[in-house]
C-alpha positions as CSV (number, residue, x, y, z in Angstrom):
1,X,-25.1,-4.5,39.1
2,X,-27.7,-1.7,39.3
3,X,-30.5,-1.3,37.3
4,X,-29.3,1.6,35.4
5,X,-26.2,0.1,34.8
6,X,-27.8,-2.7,33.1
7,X,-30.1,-1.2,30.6
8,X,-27.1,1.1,29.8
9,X,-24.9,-2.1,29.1
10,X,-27.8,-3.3,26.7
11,X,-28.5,-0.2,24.9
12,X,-24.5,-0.5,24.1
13,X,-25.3,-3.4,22.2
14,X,-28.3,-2.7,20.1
15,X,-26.1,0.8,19.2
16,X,-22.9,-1.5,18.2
17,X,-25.4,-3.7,16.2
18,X,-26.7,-0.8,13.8
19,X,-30.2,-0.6,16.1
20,X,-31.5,2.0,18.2
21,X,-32.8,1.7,22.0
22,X,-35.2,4.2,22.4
23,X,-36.1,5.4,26.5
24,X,-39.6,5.0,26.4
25,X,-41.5,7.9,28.8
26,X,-45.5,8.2,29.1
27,X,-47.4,10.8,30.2
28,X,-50.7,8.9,29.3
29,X,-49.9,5.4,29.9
30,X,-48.0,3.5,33.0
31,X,-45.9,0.7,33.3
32,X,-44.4,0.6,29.9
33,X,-41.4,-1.4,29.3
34,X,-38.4,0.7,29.7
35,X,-36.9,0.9,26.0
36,X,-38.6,-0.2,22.3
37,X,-35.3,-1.5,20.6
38,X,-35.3,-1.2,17.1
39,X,-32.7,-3.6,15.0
40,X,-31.4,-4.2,10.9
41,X,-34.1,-5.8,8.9
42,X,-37.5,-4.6,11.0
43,X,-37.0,-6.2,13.8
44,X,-38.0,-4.7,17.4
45,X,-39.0,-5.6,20.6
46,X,-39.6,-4.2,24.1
47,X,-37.0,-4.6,27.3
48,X,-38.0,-3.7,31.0
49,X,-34.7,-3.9,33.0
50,X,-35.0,-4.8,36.7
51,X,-32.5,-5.2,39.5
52,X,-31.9,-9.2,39.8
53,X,-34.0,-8.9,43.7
54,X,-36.7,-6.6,42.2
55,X,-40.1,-8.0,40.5
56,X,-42.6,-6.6,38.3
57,X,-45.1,-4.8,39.6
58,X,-48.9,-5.6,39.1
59,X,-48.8,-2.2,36.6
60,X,-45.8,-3.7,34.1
61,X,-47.0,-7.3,33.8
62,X,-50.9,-6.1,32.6
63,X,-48.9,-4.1,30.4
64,X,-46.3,-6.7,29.3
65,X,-49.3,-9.0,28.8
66,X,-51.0,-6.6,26.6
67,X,-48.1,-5.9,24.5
68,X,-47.3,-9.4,24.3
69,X,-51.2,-10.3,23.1
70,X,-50.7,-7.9,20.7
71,X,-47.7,-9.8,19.2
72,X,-45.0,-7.9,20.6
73,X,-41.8,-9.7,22.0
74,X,-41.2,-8.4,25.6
75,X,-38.0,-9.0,27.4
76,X,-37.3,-8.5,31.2
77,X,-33.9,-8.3,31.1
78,X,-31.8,-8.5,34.5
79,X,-28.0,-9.0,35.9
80,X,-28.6,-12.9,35.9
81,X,-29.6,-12.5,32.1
82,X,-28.1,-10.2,30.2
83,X,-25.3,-11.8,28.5
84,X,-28.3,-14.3,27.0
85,X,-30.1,-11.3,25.7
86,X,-27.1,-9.8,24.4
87,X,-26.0,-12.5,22.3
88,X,-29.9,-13.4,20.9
89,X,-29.2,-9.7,19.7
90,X,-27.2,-11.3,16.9
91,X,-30.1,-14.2,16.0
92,X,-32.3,-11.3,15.4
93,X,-30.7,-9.0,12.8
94,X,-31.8,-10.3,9.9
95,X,-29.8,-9.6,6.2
96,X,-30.5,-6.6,4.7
């Protein structure tokens, strides 16, 4: 399954959830997560989507570290994982 395919297969499921997956795109800043996914009752968290062969590069883990010091929940999200981090969609939408 390709990369693209992937991430497109994911944001699918935020959208049928009620959430948003936003593409994330920075002139200033490199090695942002692909997509800030926003869900019912507050909740959001970062995905980077790889290819199930491709790793991280040196760039996306500082970054993913960073993020994830700050408190943020950071997902890498591949073709051997994805139905797992589709269904914790579902544990994370919390009553409105």
């Amino acid at each position: 399954m390709r990369e693209a395919t992937i991430e497109n297969r994911f944001r699918l499921a935020v959208k049928s959830r009620g959430g948003l997956s936003i593409k994330l795109v920075s002139v200033s800043m490199t090695g942002l997560p692909d997509r800030l996914n926003l869900l019912p009752g507050g909740r959001l968290f970062f995905s980077e989507f790889k290819y199930a062969r491709n790793k991280l590069s040196a760039r996306q883990e500082a970054v993913i570290h960073v993020l994830r010091g700050l408190g943020f929940a950071v997902y890498v999200i591949d073709e051997t994982n994805i139905d797992e981090h589709i269904k914790k969609l579902d544990e994370c939408i919390k009553p409105l």
